[in-house]
N, CA, C, O and CB atoms as a CASP TS submission, in Angstrom:
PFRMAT TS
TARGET T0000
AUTHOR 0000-0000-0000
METHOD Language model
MODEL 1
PARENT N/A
ATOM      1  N   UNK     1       1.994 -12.292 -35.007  1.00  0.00           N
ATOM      2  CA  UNK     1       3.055 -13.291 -34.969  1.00  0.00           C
ATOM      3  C   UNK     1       4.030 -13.023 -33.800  1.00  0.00           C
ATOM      4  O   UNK     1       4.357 -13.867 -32.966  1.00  0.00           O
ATOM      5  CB  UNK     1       3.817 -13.302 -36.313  1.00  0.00           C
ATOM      6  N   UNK     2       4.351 -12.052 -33.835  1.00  0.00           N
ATOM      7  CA  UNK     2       5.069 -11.512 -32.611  1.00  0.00           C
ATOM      8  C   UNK     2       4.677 -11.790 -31.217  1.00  0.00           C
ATOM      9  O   UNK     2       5.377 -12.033 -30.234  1.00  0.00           O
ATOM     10  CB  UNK     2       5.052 -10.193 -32.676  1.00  0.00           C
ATOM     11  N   UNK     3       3.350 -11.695 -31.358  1.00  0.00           N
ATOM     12  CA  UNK     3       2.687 -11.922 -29.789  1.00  0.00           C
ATOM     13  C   UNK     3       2.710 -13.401 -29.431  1.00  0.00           C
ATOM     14  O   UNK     3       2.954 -13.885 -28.326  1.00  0.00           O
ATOM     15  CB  UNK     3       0.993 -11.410 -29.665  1.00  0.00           C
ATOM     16  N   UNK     4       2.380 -14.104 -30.692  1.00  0.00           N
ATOM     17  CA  UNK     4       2.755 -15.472 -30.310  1.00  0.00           C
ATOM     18  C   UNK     4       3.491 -15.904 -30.405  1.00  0.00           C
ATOM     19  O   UNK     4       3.251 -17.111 -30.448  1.00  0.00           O
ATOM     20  CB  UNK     4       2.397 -16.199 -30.534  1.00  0.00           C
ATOM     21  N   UNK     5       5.272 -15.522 -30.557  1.00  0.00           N
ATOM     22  CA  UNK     5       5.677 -15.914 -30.110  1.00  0.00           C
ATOM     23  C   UNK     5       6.762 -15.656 -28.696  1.00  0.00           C
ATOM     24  O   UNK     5       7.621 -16.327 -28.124  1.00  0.00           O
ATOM     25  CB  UNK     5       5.711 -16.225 -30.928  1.00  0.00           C
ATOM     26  N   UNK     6       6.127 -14.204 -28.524  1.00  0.00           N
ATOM     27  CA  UNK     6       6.440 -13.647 -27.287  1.00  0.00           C
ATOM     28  C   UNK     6       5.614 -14.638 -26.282  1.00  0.00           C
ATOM     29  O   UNK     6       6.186 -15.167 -25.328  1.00  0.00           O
ATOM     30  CB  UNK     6       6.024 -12.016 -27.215  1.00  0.00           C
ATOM     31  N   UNK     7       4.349 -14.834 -26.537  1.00  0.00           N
ATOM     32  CA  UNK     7       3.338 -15.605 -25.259  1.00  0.00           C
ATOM     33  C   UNK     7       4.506 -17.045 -25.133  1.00  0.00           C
ATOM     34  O   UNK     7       4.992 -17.413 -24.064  1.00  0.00           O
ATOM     35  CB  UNK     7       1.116 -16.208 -25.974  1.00  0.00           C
ATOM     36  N   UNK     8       4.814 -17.777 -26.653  1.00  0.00           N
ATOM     37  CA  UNK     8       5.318 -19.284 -26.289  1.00  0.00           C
ATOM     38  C   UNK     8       6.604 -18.749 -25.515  1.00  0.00           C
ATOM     39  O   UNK     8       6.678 -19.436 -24.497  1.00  0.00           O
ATOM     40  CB  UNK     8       5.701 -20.475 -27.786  1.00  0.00           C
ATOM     41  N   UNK     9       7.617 -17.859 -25.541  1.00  0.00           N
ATOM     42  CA  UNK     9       9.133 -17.997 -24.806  1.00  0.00           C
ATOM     43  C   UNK     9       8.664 -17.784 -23.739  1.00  0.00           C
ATOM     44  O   UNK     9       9.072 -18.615 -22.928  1.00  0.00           O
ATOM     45  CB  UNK     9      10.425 -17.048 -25.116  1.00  0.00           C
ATOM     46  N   UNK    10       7.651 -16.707 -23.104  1.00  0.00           N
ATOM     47  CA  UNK    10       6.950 -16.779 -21.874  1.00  0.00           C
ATOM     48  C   UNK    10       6.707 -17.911 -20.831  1.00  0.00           C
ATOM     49  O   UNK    10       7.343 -18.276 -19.842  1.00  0.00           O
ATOM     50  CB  UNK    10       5.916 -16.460 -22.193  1.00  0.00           C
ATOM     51  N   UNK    11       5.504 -18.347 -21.440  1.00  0.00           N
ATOM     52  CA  UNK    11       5.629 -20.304 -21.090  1.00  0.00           C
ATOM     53  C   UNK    11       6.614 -21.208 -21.006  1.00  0.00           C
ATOM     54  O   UNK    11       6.479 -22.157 -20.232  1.00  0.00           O
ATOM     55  CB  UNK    11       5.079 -21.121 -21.992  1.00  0.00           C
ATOM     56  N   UNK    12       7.571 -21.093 -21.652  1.00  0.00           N
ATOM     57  CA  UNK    12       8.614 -21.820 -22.037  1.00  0.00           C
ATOM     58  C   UNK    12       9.858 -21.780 -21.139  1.00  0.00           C
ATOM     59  O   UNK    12      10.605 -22.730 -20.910  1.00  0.00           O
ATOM     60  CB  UNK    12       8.905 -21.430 -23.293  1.00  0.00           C
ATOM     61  N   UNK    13       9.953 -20.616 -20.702  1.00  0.00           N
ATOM     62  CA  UNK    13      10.553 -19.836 -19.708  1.00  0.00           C
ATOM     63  C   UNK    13      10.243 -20.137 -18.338  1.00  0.00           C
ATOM     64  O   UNK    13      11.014 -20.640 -17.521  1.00  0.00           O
ATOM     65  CB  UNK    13      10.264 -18.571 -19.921  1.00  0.00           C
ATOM     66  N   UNK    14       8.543 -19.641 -18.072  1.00  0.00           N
ATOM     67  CA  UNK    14       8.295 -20.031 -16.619  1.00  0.00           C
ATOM     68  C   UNK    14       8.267 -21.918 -16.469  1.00  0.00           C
ATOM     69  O   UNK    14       8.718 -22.494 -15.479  1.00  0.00           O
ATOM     70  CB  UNK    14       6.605 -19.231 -16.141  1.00  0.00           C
ATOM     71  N   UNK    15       7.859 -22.392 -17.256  1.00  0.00           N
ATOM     72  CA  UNK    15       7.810 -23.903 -17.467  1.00  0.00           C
ATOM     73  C   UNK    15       9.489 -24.156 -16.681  1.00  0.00           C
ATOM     74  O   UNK    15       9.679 -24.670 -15.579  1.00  0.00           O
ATOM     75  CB  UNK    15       7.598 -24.440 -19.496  1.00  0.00           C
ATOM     76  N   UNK    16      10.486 -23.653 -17.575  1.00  0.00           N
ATOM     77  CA  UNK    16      11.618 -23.973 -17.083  1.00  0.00           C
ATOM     78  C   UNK    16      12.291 -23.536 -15.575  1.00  0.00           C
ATOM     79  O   UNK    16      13.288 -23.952 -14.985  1.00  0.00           O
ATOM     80  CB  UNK    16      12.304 -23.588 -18.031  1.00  0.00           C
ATOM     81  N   UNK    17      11.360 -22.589 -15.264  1.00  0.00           N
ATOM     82  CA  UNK    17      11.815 -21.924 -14.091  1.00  0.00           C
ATOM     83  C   UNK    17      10.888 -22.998 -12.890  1.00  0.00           C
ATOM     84  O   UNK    17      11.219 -23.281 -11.739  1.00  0.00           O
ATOM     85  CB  UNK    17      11.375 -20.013 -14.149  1.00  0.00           C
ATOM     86  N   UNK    18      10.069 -23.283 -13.402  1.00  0.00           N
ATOM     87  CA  UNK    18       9.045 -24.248 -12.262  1.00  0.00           C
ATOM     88  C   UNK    18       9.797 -25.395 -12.318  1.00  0.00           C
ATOM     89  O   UNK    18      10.381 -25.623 -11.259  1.00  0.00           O
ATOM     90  CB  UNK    18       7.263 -24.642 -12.690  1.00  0.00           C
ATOM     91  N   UNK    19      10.010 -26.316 -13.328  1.00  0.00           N
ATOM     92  CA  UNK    19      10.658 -27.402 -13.329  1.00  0.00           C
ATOM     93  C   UNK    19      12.293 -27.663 -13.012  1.00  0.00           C
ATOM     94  O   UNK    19      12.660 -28.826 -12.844  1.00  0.00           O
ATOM     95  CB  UNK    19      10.343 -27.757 -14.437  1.00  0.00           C
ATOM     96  N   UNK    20      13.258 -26.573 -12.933  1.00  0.00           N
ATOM     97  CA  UNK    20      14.189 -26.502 -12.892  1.00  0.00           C
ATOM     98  C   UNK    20      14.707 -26.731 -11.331  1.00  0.00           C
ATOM     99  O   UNK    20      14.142 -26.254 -10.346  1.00  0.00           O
ATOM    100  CB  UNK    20      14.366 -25.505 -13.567  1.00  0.00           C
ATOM    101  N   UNK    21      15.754 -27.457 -11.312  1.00  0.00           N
ATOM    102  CA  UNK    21      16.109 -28.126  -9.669  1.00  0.00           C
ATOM    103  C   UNK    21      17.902 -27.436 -10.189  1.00  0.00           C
ATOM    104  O   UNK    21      18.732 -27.637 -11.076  1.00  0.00           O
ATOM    105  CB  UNK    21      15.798 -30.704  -9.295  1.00  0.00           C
ATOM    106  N   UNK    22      17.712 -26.483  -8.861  1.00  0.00           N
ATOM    107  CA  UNK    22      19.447 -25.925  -8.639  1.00  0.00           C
ATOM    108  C   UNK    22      19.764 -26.955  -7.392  1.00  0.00           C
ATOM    109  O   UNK    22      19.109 -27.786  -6.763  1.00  0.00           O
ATOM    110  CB  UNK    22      19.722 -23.832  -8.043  1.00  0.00           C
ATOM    111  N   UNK    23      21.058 -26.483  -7.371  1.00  0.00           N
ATOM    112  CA  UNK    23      21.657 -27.682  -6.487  1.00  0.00           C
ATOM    113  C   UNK    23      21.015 -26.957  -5.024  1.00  0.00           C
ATOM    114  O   UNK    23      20.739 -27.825  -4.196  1.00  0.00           O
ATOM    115  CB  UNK    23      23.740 -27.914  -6.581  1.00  0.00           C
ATOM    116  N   UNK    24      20.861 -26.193  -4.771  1.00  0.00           N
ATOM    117  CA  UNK    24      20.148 -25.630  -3.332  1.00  0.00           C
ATOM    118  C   UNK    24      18.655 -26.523  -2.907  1.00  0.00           C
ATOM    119  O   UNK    24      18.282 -26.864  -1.785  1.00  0.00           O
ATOM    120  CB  UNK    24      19.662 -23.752  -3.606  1.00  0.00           C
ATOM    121  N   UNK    25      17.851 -26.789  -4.520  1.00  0.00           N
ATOM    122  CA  UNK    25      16.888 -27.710  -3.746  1.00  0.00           C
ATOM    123  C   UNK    25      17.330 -28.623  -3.707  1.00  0.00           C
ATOM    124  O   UNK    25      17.212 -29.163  -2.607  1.00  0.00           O
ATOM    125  CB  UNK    25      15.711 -27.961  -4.078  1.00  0.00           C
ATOM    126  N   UNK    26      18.065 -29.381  -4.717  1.00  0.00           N
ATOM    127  CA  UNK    26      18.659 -30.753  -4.658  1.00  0.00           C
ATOM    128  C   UNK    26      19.267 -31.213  -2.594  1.00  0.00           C
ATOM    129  O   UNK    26      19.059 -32.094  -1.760  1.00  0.00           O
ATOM    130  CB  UNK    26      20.300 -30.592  -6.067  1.00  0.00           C
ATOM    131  N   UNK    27      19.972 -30.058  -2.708  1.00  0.00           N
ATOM    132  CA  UNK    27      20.547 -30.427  -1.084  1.00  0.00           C
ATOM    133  C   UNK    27      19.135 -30.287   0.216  1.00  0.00           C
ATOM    134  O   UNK    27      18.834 -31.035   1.146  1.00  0.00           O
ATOM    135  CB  UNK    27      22.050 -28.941  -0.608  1.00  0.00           C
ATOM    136  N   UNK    28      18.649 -29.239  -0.175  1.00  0.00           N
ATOM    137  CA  UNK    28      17.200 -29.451   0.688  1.00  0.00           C
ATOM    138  C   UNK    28      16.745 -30.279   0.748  1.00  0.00           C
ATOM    139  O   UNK    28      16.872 -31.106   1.652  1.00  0.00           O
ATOM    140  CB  UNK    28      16.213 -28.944   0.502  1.00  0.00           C
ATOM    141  N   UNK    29      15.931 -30.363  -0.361  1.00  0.00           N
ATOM    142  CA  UNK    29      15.498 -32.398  -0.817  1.00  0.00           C
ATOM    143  C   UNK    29      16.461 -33.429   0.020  1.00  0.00           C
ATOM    144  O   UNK    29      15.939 -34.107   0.905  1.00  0.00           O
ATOM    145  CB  UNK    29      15.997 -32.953  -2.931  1.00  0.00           C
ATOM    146  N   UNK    30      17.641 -33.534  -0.209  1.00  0.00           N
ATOM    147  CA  UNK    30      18.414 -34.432   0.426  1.00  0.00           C
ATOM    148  C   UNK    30      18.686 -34.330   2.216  1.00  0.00           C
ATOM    149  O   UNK    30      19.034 -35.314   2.869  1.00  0.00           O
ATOM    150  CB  UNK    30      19.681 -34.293  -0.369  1.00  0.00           C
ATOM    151  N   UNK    31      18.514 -33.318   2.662  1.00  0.00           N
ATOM    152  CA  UNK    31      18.805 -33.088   3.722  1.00  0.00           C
ATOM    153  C   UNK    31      17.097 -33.550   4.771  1.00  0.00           C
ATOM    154  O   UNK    31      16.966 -33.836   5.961  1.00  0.00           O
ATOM    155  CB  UNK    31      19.469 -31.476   3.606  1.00  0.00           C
ATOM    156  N   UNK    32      16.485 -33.481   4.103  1.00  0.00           N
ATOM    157  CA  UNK    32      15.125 -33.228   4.581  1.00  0.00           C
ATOM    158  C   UNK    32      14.493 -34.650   4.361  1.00  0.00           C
ATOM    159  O   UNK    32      13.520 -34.968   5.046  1.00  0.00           O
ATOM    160  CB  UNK    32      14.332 -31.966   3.752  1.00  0.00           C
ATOM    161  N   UNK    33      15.084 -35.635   3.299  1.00  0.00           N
ATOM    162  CA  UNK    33      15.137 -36.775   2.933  1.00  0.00           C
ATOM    163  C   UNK    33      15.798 -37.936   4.309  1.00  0.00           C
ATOM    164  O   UNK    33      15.283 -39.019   4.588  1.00  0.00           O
ATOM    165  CB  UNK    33      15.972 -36.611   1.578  1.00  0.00           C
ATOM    166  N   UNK    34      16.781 -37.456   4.855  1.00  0.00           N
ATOM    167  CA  UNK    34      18.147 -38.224   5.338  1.00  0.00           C
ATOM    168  C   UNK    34      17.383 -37.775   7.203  1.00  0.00           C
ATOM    169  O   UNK    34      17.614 -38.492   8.176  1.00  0.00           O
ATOM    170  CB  UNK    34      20.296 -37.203   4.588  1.00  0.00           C
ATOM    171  N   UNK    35      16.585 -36.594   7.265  1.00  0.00           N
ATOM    172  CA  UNK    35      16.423 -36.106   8.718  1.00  0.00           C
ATOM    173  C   UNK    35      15.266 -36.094   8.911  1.00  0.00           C
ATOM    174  O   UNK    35      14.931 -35.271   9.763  1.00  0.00           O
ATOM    175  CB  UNK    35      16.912 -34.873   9.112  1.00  0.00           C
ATOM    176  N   UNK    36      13.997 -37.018   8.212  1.00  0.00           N
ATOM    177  CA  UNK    36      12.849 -36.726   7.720  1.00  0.00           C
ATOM    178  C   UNK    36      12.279 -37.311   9.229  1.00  0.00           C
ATOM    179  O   UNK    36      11.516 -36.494   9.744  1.00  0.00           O
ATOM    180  CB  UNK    36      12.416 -37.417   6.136  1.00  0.00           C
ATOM    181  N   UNK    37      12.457 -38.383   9.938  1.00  0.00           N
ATOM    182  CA  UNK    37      12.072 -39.063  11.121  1.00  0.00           C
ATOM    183  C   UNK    37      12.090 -38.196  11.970  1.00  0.00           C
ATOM    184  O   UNK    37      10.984 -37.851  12.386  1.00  0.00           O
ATOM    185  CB  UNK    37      12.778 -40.120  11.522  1.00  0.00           C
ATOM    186  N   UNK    38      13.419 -37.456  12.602  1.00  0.00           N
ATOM    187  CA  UNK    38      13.781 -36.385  13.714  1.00  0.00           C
ATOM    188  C   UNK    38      13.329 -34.738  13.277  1.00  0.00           C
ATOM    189  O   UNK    38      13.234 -33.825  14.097  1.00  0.00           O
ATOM    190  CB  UNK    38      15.571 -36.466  13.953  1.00  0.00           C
ATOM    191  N   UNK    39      13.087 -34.613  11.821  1.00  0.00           N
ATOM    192  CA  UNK    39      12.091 -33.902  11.825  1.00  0.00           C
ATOM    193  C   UNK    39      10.911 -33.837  12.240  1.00  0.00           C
ATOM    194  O   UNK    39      10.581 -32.851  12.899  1.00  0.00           O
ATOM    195  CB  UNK    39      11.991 -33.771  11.152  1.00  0.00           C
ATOM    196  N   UNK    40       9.964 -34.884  11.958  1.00  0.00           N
ATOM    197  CA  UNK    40       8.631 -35.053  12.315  1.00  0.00           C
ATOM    198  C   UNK    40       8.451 -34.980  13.601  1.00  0.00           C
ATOM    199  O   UNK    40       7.625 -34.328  14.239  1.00  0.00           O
ATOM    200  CB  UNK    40       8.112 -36.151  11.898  1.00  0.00           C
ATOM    201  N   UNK    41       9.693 -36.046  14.121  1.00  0.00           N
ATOM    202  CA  UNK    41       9.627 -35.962  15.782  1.00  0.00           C
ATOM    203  C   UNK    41       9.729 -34.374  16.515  1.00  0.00           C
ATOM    204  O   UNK    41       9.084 -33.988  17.490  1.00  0.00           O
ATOM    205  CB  UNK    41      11.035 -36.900  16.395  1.00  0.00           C
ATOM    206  N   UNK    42      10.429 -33.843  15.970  1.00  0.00           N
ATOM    207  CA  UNK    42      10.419 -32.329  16.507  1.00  0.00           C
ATOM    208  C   UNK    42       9.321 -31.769  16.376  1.00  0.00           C
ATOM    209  O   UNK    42       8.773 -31.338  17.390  1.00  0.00           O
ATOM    210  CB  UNK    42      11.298 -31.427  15.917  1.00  0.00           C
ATOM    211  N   UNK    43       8.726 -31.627  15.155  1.00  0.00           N
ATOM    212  CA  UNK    43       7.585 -31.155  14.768  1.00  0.00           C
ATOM    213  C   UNK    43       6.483 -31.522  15.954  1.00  0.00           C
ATOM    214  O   UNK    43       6.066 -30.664  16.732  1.00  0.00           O
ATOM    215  CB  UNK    43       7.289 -31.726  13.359  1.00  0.00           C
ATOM    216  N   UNK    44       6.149 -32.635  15.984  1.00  0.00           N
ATOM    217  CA  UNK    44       5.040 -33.511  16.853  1.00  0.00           C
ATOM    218  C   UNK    44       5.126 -32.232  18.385  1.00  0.00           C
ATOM    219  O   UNK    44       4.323 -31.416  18.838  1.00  0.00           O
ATOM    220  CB  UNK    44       5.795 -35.734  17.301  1.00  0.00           C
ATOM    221  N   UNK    45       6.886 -32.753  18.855  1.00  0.00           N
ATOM    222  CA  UNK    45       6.863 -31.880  19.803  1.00  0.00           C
ATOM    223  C   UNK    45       6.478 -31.059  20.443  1.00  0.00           C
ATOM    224  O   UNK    45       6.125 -31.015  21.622  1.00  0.00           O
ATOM    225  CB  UNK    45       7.185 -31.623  19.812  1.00  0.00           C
ATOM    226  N   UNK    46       6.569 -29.832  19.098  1.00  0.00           N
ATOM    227  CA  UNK    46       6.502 -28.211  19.256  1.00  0.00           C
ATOM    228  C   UNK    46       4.665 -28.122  19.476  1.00  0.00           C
ATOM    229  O   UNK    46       4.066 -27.299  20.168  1.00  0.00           O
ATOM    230  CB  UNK    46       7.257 -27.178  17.496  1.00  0.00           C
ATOM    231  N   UNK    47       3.968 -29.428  18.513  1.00  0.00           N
ATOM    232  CA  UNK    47       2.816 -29.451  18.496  1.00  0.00           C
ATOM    233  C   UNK    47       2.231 -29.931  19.956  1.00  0.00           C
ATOM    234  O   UNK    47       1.027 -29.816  20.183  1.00  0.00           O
ATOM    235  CB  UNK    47       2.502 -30.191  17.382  1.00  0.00           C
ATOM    236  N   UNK    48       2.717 -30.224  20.484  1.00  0.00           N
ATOM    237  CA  UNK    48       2.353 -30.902  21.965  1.00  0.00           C
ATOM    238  C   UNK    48       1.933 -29.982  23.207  1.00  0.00           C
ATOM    239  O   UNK    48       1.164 -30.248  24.131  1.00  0.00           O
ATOM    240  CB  UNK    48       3.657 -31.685  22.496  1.00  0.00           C
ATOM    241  N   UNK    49       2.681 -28.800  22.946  1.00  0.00           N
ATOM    242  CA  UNK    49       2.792 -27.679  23.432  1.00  0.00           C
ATOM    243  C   UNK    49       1.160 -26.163  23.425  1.00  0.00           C
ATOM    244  O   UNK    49       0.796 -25.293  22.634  1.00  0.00           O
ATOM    245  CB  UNK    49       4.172 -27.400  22.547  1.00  0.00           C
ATOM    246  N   UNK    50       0.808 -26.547  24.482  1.00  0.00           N
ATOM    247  CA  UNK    50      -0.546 -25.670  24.011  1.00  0.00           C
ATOM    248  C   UNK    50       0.003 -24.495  23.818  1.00  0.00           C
ATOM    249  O   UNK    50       1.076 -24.113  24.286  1.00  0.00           O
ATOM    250  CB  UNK    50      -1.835 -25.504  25.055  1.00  0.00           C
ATOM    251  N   UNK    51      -1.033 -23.656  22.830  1.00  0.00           N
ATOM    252  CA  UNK    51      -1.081 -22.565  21.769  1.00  0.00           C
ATOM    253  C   UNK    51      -2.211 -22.071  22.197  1.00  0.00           C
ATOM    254  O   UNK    51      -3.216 -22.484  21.618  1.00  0.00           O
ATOM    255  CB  UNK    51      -1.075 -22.923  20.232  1.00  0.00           C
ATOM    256  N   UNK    52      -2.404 -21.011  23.369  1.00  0.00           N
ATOM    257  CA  UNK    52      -3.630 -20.344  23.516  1.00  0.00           C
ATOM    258  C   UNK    52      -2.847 -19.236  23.535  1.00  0.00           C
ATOM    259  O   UNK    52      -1.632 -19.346  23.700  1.00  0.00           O
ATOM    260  CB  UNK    52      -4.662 -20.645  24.685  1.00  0.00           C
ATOM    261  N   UNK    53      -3.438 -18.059  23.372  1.00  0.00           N
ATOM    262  CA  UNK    53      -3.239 -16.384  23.675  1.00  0.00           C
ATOM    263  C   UNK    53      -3.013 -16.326  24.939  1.00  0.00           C
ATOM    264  O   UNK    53      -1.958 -16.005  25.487  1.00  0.00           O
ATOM    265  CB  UNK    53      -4.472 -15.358  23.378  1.00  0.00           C
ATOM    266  N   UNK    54      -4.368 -16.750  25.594  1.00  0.00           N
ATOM    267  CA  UNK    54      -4.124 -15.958  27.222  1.00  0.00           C
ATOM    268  C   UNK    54      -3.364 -16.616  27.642  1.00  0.00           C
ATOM    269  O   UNK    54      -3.278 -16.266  28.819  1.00  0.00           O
ATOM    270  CB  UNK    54      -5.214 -15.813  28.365  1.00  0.00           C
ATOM    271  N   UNK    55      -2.165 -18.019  27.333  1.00  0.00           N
ATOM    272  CA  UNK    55      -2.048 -19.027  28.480  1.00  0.00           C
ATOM    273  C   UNK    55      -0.570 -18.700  28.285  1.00  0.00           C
ATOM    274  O   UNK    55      -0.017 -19.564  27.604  1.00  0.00           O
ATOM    275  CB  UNK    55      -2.677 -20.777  28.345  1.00  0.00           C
ATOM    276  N   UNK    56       0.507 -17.378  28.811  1.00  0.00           N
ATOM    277  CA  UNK    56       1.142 -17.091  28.542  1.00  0.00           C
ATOM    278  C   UNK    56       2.815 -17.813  28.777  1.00  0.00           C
ATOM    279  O   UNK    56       3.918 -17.726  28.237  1.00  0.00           O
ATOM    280  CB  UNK    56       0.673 -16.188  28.808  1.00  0.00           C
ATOM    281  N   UNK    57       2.350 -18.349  29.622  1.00  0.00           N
ATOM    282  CA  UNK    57       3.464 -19.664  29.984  1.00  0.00           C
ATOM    283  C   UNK    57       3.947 -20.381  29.028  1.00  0.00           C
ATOM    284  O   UNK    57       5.126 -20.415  28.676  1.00  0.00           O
ATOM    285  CB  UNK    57       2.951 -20.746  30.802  1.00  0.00           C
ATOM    286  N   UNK    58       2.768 -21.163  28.441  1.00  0.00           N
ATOM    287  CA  UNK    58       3.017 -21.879  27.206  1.00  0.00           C
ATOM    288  C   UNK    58       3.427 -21.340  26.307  1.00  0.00           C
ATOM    289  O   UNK    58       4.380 -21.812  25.686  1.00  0.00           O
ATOM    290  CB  UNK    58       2.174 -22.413  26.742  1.00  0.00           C
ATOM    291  N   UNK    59       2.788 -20.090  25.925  1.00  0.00           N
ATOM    292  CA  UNK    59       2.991 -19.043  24.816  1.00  0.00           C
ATOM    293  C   UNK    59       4.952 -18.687  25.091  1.00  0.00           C
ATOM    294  O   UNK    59       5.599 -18.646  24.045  1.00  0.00           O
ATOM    295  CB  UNK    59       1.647 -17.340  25.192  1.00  0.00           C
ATOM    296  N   UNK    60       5.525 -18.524  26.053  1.00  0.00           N
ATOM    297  CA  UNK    60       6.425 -18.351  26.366  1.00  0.00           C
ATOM    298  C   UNK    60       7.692 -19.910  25.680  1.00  0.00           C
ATOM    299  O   UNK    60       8.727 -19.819  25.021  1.00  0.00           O
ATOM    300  CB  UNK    60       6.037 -18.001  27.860  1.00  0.00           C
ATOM    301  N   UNK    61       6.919 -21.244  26.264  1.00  0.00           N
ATOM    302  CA  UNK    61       7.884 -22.693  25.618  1.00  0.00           C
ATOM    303  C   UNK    61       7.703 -22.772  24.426  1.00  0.00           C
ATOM    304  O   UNK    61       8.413 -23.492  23.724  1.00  0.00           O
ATOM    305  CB  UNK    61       7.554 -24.211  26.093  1.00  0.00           C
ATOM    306  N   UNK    62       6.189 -21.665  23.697  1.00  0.00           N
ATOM    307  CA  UNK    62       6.594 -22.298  22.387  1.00  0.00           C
ATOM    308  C   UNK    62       7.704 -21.390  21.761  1.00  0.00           C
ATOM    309  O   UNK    62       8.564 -21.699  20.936  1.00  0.00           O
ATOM    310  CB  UNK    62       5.300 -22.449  21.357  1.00  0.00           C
ATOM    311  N   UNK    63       7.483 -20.307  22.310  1.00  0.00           N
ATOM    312  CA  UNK    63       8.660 -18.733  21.510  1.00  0.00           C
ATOM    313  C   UNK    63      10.289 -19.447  21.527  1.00  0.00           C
ATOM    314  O   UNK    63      11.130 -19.534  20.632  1.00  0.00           O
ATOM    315  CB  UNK    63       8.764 -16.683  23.030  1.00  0.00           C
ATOM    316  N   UNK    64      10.298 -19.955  23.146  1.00  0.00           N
ATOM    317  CA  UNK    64      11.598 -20.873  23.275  1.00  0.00           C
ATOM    318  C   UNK    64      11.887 -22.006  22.228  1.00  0.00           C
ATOM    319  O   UNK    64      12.948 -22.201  21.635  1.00  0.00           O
ATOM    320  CB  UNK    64      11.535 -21.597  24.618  1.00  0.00           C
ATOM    321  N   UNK    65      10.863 -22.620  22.140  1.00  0.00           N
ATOM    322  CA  UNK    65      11.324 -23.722  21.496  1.00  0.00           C
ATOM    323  C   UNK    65      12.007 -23.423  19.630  1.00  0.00           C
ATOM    324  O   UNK    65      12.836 -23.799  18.800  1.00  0.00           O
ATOM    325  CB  UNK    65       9.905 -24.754  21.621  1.00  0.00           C
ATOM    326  N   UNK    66      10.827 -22.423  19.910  1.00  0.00           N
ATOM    327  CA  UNK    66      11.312 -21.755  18.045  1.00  0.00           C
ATOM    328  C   UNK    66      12.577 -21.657  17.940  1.00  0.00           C
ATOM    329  O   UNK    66      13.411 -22.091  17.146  1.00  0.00           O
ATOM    330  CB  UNK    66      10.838 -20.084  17.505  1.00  0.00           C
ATOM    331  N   UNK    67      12.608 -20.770  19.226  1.00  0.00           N
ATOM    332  CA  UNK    67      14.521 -20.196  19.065  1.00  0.00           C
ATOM    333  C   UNK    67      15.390 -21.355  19.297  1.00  0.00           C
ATOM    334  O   UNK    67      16.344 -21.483  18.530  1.00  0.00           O
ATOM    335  CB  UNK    67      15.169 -18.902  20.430  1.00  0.00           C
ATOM    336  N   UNK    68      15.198 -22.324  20.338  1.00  0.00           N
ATOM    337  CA  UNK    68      15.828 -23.494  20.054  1.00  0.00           C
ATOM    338  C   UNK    68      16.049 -23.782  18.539  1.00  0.00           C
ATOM    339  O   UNK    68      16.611 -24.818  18.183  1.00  0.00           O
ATOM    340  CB  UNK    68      15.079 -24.524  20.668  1.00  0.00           C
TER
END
């Protein structure tokens, strides 16, 4: 009896911990919601940018751009 109902507060627990929204995602969500266009556009960007090992130039705009 014990074990079951140690297993259900278990579940019950992580259930609440998965489903549970603090205001930190709430503002993520919202922020990421409101900048979602000029995100992508950045994104696209950084992707535009070749990504080889040897081609160290590039390798150099993308390190920049990160830190941008």
């Amino acid at each position: 009896m014990k074990r079951t109902i140690f297993s259900l507060s278990l579940i019950l627990s992580i259930a609440c911990q998965i489903f549970a929204q603090n205001s930190v995602t709430i503002a993520i969500r919202e922020y990421r919601q409101s900048n979602e266009h000029q995100l992508l556009q950045d994104f696209v960007q950084m992707l535009s940018i070749p990504n080889v090992a040897s081609d160290t130039p590039n390798i150099r705009k993308n390190a920049d751009y990160l830190v941008e």
